[in-house]
C-alpha positions as CSV (number, residue, x, y, z in Angstrom):
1,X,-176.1,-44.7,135.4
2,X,-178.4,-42.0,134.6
3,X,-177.6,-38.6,136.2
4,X,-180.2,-37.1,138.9
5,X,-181.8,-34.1,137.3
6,X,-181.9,-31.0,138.6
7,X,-184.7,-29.7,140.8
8,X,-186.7,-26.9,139.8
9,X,-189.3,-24.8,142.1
10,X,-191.2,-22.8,139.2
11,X,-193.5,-20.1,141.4
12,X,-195.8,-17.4,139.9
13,X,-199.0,-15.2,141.1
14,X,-200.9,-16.0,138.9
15,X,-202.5,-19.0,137.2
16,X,-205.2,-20.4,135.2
17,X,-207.9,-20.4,134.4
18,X,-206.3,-16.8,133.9
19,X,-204.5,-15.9,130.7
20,X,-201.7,-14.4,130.0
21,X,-198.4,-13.7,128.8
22,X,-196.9,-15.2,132.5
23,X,-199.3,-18.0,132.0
24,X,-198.5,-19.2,128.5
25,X,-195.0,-18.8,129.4
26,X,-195.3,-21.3,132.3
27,X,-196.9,-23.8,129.9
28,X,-194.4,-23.4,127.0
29,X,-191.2,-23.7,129.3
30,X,-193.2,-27.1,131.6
31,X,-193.6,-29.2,128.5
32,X,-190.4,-27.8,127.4
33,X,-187.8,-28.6,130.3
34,X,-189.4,-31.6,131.6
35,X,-186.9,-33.7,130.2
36,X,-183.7,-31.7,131.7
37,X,-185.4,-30.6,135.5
38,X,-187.4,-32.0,138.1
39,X,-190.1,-29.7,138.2
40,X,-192.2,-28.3,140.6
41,X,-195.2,-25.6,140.8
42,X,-196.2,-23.4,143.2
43,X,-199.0,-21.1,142.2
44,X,-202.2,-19.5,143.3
45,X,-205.5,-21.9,143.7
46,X,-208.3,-19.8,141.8
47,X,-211.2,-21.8,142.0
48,X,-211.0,-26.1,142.2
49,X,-207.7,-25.4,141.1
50,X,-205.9,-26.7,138.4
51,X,-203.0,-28.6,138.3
52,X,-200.0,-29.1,135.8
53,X,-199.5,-32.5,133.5
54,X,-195.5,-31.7,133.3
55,X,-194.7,-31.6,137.0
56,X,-196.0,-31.8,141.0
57,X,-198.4,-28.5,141.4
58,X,-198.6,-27.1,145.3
59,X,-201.8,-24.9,145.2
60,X,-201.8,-21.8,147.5
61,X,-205.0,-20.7,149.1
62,X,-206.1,-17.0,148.1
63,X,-207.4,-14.2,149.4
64,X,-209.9,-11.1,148.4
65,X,-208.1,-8.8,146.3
66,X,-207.4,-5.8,148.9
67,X,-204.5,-3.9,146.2
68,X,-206.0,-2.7,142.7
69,X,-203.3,-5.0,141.4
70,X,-204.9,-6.4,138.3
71,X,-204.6,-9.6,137.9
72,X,-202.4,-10.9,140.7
73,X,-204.7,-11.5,143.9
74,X,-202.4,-12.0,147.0
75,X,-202.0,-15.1,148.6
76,X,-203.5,-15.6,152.0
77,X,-200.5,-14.7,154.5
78,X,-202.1,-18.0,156.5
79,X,-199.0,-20.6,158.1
80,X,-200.0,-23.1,155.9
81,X,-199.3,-20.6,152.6
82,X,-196.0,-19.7,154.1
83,X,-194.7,-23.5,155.5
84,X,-195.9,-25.1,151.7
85,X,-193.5,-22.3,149.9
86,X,-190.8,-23.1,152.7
87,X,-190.8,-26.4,152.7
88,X,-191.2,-26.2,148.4
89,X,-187.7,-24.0,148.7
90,X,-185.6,-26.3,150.8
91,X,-186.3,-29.3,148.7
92,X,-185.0,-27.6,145.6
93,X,-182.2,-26.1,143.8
94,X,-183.1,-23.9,141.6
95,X,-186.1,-21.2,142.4
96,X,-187.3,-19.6,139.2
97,X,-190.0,-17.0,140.2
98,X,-192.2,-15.6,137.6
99,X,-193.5,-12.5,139.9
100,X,-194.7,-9.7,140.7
101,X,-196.6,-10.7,144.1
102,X,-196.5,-12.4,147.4
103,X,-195.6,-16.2,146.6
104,X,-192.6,-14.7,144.6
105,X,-191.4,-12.3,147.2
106,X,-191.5,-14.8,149.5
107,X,-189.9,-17.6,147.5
108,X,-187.4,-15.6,147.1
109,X,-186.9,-14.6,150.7
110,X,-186.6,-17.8,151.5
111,X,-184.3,-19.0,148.9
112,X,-181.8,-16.3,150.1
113,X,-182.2,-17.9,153.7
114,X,-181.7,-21.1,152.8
115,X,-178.6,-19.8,150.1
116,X,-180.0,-21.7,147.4
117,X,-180.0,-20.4,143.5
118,X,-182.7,-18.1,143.0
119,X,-184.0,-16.4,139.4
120,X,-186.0,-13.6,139.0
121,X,-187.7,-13.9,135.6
122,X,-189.2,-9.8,134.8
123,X,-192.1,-10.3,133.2
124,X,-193.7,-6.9,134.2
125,X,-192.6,-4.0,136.4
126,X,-194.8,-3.7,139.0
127,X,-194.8,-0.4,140.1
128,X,-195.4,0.8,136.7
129,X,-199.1,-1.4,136.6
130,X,-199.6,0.2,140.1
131,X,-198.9,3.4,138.9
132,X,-201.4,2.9,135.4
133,X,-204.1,0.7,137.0
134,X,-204.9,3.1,139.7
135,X,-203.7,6.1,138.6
136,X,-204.8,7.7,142.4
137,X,-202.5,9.9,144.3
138,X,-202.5,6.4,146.5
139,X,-201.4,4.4,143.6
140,X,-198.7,7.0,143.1
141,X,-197.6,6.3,146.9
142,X,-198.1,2.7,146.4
143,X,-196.2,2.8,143.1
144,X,-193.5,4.5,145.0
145,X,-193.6,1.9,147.6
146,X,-193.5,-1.7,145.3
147,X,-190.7,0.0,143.2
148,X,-188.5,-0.2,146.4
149,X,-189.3,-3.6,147.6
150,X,-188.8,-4.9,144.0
151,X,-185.6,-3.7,143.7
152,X,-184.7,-4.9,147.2
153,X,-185.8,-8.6,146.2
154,X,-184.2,-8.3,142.9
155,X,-181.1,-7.7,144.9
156,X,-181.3,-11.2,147.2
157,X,-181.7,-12.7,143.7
158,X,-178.8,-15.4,142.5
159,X,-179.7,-14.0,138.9
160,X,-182.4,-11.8,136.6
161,X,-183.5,-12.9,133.5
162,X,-185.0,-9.9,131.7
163,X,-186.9,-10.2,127.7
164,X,-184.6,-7.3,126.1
165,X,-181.6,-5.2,126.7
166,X,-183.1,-2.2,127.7
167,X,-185.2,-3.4,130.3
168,X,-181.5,-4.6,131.9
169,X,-180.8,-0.9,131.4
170,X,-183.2,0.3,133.0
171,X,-183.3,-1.7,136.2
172,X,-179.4,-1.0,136.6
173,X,-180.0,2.4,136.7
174,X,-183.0,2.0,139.5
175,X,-180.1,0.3,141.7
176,X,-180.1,-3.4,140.2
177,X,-176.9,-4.7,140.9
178,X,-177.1,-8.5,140.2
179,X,-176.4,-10.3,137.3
180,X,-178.7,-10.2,134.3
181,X,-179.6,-11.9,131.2
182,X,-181.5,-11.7,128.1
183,X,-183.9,-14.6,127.4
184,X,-186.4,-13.1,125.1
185,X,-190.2,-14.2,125.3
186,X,-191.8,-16.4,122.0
187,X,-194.5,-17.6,120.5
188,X,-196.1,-20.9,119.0
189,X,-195.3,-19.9,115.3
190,X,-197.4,-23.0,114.3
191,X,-200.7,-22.0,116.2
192,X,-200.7,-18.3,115.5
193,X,-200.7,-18.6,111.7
194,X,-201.7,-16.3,108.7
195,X,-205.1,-17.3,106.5
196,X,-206.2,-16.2,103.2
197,X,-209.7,-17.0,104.2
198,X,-210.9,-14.4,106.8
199,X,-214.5,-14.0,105.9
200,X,-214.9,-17.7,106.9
201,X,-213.3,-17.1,110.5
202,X,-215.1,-14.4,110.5
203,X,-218.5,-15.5,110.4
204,X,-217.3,-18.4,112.7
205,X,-216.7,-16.3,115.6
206,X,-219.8,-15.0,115.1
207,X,-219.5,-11.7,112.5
208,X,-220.7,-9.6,109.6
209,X,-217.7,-11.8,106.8
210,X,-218.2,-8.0,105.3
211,X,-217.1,-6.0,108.1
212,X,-213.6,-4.5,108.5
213,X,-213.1,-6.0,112.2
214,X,-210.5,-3.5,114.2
215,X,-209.4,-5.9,117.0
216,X,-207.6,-6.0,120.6
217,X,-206.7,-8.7,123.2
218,X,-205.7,-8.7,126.3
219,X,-207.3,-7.4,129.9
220,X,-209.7,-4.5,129.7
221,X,-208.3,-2.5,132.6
222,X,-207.6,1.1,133.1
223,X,-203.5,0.1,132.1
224,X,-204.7,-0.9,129.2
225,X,-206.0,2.2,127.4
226,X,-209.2,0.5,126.2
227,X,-211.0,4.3,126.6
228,X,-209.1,5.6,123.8
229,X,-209.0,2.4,121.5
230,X,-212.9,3.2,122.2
231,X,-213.0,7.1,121.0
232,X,-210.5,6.1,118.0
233,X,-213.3,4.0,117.1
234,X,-216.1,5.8,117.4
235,X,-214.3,8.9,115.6
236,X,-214.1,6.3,112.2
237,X,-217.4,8.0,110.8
238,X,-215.7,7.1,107.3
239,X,-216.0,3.5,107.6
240,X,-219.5,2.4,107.4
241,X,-219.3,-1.6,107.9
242,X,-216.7,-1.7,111.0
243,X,-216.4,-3.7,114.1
244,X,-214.5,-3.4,117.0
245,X,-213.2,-6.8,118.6
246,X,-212.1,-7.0,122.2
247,X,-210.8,-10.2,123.1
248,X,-210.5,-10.8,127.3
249,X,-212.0,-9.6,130.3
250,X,-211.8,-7.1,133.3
251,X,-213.3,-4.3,134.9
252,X,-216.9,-4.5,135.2
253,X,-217.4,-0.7,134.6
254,X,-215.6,-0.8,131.6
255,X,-216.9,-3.5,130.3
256,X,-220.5,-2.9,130.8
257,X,-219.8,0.4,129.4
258,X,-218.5,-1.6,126.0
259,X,-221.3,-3.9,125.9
260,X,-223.6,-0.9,125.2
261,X,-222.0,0.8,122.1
262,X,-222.9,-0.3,118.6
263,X,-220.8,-2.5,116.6
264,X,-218.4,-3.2,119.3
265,X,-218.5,-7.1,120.7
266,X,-216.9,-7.9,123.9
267,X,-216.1,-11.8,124.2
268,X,-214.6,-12.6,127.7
269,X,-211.7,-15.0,128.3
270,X,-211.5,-17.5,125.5
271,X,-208.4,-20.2,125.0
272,X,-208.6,-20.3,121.3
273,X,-207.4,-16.7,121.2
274,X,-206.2,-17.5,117.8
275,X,-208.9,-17.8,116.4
276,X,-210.3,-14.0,117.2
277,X,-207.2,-12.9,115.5
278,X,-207.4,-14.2,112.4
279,X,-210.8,-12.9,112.3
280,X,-209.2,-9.8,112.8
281,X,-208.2,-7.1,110.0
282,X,-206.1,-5.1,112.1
283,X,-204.7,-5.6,115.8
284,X,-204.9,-2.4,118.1
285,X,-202.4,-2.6,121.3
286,X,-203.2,1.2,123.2
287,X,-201.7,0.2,126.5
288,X,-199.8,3.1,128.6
289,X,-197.0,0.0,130.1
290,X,-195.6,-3.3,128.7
291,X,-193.0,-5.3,128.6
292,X,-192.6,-7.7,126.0
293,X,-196.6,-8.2,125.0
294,X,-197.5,-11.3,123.8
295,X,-200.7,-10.7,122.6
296,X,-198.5,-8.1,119.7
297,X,-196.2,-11.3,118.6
298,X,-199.1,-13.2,118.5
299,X,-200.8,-10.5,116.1
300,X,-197.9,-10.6,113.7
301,X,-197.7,-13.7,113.8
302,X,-200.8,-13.9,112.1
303,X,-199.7,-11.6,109.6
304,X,-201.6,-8.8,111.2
305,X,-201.0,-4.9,110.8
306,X,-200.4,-3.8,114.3
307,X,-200.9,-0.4,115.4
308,X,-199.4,0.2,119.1
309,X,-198.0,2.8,121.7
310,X,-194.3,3.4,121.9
311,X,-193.8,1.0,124.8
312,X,-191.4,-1.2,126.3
313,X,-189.9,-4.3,123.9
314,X,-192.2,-2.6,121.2
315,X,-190.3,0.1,120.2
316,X,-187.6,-2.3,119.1
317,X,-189.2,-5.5,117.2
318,X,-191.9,-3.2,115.8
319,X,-190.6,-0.9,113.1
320,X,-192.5,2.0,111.9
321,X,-194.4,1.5,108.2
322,X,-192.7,-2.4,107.8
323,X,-194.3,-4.3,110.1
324,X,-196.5,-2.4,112.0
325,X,-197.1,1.8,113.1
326,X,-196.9,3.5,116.1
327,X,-199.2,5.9,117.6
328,X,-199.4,8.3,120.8
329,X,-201.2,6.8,123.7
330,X,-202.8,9.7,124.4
331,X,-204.5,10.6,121.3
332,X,-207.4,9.0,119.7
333,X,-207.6,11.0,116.7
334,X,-204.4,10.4,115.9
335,X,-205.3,6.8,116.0
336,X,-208.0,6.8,114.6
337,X,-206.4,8.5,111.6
338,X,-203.9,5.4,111.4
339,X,-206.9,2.7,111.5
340,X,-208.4,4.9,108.9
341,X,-205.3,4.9,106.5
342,X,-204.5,1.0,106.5
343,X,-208.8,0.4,106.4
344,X,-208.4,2.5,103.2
345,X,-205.0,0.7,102.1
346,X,-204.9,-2.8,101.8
347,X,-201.8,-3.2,99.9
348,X,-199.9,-1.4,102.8
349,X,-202.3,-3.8,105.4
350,X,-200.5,-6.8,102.9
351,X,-197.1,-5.7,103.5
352,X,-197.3,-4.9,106.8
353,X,-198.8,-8.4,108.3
354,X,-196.2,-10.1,105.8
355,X,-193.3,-8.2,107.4
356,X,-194.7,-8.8,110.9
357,X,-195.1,-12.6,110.1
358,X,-191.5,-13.1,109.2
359,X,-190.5,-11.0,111.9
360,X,-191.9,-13.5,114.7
361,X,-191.3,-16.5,112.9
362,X,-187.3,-15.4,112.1
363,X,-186.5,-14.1,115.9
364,X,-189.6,-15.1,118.3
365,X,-190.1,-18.8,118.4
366,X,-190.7,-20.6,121.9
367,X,-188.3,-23.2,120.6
368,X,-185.2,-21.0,120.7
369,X,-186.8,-18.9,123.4
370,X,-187.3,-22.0,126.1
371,X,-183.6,-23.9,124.9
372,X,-181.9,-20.4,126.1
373,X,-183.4,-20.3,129.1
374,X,-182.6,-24.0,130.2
375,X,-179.2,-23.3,129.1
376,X,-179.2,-20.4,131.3
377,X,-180.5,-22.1,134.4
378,X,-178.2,-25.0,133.8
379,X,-175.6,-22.9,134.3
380,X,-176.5,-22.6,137.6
């Protein structure tokens, strides 16, 4: 007699055709733990909607962005939104919210009602992208604000899951008192690959195969710290042939802004990321708040030289001149003088994107990422 498995209510606030570290999460762990859960989405509808191949997918309607919250439109707070996450909740057992807006507040509201097992997976903190995105004495206020509902919700939570041991630190000390675990983020070790051939890749994205291509992925958004990544850049008078690759999407200011300055190309959202990295010579990460950041493991991975602020999960799995350097986020000389001295170095480049290959590969698979976690739930 085969045993009934487990059901699952997977919800998050955001979804493709988006990208990012929430969303390739949600796809690594759905193809993952389809065999041990019954799984179910619940996620935001951005335009037709898309829907998942490893599990039913209930789309919420959305509304206009109305909070400088990048990323994470709210929900519309309509009756049908709220009875399709009710009814979603009752006919689980397990609630494994994603975050940081509405659908997961509420999922979780409801979960606690209805006393069923409910996991709060931190994937960012949201006060702190309030507090960077905006960066207005009104995101201060609203920073203020989404700091204490979080910790409230964490609080009705069954269990956290958190990516490192500091972050479980840190949210103790803000008045977390439920139980947390470690279940570290990963990354496909057999897509993100190094290549001896970059001049190819290079001119296959488009490029000079001659230029020494500085590059960055992720959102272009004020959090991110794209305007000093930009003065580094401009300040590398020393390197003639250079180009500056930014790989996503965001703010129309700042991106119109980007389009106009020499050598720097701006490509959008693209889903063979991959491919822009190992195109890349160096991988740039300036952001002012992070968590774990994907978009990093995905660099070394490739047996890129990182250079990134002294942030979150960073400062731990990146170690200073062996597999990548760390700069201050406020400084774009500073960084600029780093670009500058692996440009001019590339056995030090070599070492670097060796040590941050083996570094991924040895402790950040999705395989032993996605096994913890299911082990983890089960033991709900």
């Amino acid at each position: 007699m085969t045993q009934e498995k487990t059901k699952l209510l997977l919800v998050a606030d955001t979804y493709r055709p988006n990208v990012d570290g929430t969303i390739k999460f949600i796809e690594e762990f759905t193809t993952r733990a389809k065999k041990e859960f019954d799984l179910t989405l619940i996620v935001p509808k951005f335009g037709q909607g898309e829907k998942s191949k490893d599990g039913e997918t209930i789309l919420l309607e959305t509304s206009k962005r109305i909070i400088p919250l990048p990323t994470y439109p709210l929900i519309k707070p309509s009756l049908a939104n709220l009875r399709k996450i009710k009814k979603a909740v009752k006919n689980t057992n397990i609630v494994f919210v994603q975050g940081p807006a509405l659908a997961s507040l509420l999922s979780i509201y409801y979960a606690w009602k209805f006393k069923k097992k409910s996991v709060f997976y931190i994937h960012v903190l949201p006060w702190e992208l309030f507090d960077k995105s905006t960066q207005t004495i009104l995101g201060k206020l609203l920073s203020y604000f989404v700091e204490k509902v979080s910790i409230f919700i964490y609080n009705r939570c069954t269990c956290l899951f958190v990516p490192y041991h500091e972050l479980q630190e840190q949210l103790s000390s803000l008045g977390v008192n439920k139980p947390t675990k470690v279940a570290k983020l990963g990354v496909d070790i057999n897509r993100f690959v190094p290549i001896k051939d970059k001049q190819t890749k290079k001119r296959k994205i488009g490029l000079d195969s001659d230029k020494f291509v500085i590059g960055y992925v992720g959102r272009v958004s004020k959090e991110k710290n794209i305007p000093i990544l930009k003065e580094a850049f401009q300040k590398l008078i020393e390197i003639q042939n250079k180009q500056l690759l930014i790989v996503g999407d965001g703010s129309q200011e700042q991106t119109e802004e980007l389009k106009n300055i020499k050598d720097i190309k701006l490509t959008g959202f693209v889903d063979n990321v991959e491919d822009y990295m190992k195109a890349m010579d160096v991988f740039v990460l300036p952001s002012l708040t992070e968590t774990t950041s994907l978009v990093t493991l995905e660099a070394m991975s490739c047996g890129l030289p990182v250079i990134v602020s002294k942030i979150g999960f960073m400062k731990k799995y990146v170690i200073k001149n062996h597999n990548g350097i760390f700069f201050p986020k406020d400084s774009s000389s500073v960084l600029a003088i780093k670009i500058l001295k692996l440009a001019k170095n590339e056995k030090f480049r070599h070492k670097l994107g060796q040590n941050a290959r083996k570094t991924v590969a040895y402790s950040f698979s999705w395989e032993r990422s996605i096994n913890r976690i299911k082990k983890l739930l089960q033991t709900l």
